[in-house]
FIFI-233650 format. One line per 8 residues: number of its first residue (from 0); their letters; for each residue x, y, z of N, C-alpha, C. Coordinates in pm, 1 decimal, decimal comma, always signed. Layout:
BEGIN
NUM) A) X/Y/Z/X/Y/Z/X/Y/Z ~ ...
//
This chain:
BEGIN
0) XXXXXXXX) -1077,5/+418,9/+1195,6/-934,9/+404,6/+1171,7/-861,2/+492,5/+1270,6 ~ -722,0/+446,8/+1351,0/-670,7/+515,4/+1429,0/-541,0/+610,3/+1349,7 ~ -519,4/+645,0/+1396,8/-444,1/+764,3/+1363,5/-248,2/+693,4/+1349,2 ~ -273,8/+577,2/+1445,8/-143,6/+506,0/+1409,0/-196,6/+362,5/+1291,0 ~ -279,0/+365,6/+1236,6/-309,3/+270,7/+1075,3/-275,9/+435,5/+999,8 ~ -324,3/+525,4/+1065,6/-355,2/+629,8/+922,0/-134,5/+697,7/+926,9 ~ -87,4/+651,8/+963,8/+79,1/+706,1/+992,5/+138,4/+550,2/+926,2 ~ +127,6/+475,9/+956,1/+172,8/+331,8/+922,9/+137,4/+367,0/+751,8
8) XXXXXXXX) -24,9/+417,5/+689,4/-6,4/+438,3/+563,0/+40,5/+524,7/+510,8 ~ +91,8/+572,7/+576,4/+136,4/+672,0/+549,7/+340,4/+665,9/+545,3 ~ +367,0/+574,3/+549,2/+511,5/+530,7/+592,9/+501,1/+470,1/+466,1 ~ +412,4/+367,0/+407,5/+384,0/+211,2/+344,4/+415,2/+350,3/+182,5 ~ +355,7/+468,2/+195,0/+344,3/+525,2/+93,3/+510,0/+583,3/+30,5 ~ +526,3/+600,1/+145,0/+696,0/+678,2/+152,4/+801,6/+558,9/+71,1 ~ +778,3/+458,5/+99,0/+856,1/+345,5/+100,9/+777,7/+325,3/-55,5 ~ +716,0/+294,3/-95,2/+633,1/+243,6/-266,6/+669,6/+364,0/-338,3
16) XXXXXXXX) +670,8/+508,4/-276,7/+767,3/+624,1/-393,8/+874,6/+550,8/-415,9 ~ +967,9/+549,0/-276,6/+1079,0/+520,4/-294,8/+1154,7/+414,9/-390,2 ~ +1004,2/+354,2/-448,2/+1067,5/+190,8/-579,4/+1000,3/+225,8/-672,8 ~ +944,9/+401,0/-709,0/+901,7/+380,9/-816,7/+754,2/+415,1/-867,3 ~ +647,8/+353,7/-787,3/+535,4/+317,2/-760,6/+486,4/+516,2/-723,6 ~ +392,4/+499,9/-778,6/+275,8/+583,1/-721,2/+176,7/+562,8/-667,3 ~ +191,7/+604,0/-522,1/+118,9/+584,9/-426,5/+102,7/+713,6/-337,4 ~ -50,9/+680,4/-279,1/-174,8/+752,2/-225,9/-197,0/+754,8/-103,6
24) XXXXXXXX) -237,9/+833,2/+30,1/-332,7/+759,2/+138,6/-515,2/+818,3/+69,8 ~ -542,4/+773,9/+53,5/-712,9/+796,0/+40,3/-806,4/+799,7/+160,1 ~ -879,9/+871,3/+195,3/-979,8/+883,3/+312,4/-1112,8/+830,5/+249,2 ~ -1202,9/+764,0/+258,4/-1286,5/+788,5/+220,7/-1419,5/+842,7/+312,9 ~ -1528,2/+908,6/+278,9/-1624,0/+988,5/+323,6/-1686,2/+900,7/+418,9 ~ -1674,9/+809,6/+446,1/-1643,6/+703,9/+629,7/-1577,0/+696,4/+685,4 ~ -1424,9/+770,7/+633,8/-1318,0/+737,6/+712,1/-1196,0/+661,4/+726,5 ~ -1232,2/+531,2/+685,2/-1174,6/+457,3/+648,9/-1056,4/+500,5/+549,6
32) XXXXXXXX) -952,6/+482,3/+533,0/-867,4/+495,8/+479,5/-760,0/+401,1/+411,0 ~ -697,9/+391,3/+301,4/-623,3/+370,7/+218,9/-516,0/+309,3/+146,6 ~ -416,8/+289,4/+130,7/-322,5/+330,0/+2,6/-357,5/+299,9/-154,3 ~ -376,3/+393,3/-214,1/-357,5/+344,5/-386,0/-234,0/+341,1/-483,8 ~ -263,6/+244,9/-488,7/-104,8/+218,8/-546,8/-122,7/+201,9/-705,8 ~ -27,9/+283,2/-766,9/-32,2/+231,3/-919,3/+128,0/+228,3/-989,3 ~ +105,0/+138,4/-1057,3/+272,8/+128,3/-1156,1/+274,7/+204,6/-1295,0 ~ +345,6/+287,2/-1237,0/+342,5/+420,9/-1337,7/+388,6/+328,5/-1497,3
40) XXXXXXXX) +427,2/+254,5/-1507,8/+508,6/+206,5/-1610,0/+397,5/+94,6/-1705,5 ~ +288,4/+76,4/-1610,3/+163,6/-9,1/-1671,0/+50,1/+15,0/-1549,3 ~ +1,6/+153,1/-1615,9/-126,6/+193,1/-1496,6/-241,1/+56,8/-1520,8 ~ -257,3/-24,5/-1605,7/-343,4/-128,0/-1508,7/-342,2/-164,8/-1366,4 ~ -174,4/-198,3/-1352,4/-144,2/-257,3/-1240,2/-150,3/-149,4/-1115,7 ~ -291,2/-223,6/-1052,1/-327,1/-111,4/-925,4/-336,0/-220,6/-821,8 ~ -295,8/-181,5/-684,0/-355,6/-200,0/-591,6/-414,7/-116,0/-470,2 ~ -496,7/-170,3/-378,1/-515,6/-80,5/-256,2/-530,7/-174,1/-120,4
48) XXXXXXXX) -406,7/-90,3/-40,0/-350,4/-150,8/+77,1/-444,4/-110,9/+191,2 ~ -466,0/-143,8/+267,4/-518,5/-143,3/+418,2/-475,4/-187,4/+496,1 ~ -436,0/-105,4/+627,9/-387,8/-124,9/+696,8/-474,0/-147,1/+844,7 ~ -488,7/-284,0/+928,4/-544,7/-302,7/+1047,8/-504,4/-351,8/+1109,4 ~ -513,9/-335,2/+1256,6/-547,8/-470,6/+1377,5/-327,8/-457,2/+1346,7 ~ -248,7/-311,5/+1316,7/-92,0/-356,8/+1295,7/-62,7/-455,8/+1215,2 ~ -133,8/-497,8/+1083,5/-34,0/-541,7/+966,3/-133,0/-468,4/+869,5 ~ -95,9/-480,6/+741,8/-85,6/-446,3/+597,0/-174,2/-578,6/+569,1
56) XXXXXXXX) -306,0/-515,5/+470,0/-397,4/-618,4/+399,6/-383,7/-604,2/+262,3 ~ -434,9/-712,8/+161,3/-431,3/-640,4/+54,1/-617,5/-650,5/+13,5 ~ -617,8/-609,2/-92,4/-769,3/-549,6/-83,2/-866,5/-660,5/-116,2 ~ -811,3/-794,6/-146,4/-909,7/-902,2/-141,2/-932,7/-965,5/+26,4 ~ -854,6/-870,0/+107,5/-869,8/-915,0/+268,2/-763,0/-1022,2/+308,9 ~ -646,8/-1046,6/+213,3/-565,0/-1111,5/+294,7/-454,8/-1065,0/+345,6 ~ -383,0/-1111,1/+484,2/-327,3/-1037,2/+555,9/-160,2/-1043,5/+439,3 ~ -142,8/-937,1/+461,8/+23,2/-916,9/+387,5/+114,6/-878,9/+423,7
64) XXXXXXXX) +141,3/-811,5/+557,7/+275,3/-772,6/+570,6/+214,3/-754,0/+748,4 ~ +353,7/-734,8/+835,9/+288,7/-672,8/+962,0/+363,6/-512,7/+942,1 ~ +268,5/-418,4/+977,5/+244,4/-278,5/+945,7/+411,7/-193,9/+991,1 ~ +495,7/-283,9/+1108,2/+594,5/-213,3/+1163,3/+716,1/-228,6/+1087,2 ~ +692,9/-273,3/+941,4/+799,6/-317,0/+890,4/+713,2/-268,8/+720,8 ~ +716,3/-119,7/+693,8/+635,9/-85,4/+577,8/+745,5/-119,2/+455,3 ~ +894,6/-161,0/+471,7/+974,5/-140,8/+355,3/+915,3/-293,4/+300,2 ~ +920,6/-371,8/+414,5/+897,4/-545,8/+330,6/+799,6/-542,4/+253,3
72) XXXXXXXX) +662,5/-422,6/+322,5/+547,9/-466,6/+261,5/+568,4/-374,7/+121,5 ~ +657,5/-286,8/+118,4/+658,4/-235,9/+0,7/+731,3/-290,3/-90,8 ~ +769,7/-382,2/-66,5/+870,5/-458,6/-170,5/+803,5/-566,3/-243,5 ~ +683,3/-618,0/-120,7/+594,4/-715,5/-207,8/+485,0/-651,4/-311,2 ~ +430,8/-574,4/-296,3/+377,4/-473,9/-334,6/+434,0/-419,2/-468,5 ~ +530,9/-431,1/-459,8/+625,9/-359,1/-621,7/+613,1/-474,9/-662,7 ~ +616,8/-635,6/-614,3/+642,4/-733,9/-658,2/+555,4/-783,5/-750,8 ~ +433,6/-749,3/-706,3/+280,6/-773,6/-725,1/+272,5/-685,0/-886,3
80) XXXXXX) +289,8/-596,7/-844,3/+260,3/-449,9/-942,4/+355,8/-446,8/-1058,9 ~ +490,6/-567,7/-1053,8/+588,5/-520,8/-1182,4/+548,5/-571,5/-1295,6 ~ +542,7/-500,3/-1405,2/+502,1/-525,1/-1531,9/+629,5/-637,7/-1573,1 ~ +562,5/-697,6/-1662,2/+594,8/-842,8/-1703,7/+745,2/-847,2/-1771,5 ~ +763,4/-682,6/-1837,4/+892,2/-641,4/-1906,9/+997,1/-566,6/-1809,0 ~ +955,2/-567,6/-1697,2/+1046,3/-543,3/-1563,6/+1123,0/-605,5/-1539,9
//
């Protein structure tokens, strides 16, 4: 992972506080890195973002957002994550 995916998640995170959402960058012990996202309001609702290749994945591997634009992808992302009484 480059250091501009690991800043891009790092933006994607800034932007998912900003609606609410609790969100993460995670490293894991390969390197690879992150976002965990959870909806404070119904912690079922989790996801985890990855960021490659300059866009936003979501964690079943499909592409979701392009990375230079972290507010859109955070908006789908809340979209995904809002509890049903939202």
């Amino acid at each position: 992972m480059g250091e501009d995916d690991f800043r891009r998640l790092e933006h994607l995170v800034a932007e998912l506080d900003a609606r609410g959402l609790l969100a993460r960058v995670v490293r894991t012990p390969s390197g690879r890195a992150y976002v965990r996202v959870i909806n404070p309001d119904a912690t079922s609702l989790t996801e985890n973002v990855v960021c490659q290749a300059a866009d936003y994945w979501w964690s079943w591997g499909e592409r979701m957002h392009r990375a230079d634009d972290p507010a859109g992808a955070a908006t789908k992302v809340a979209r995904v994550l809002a509890a049903v009484s939202e």
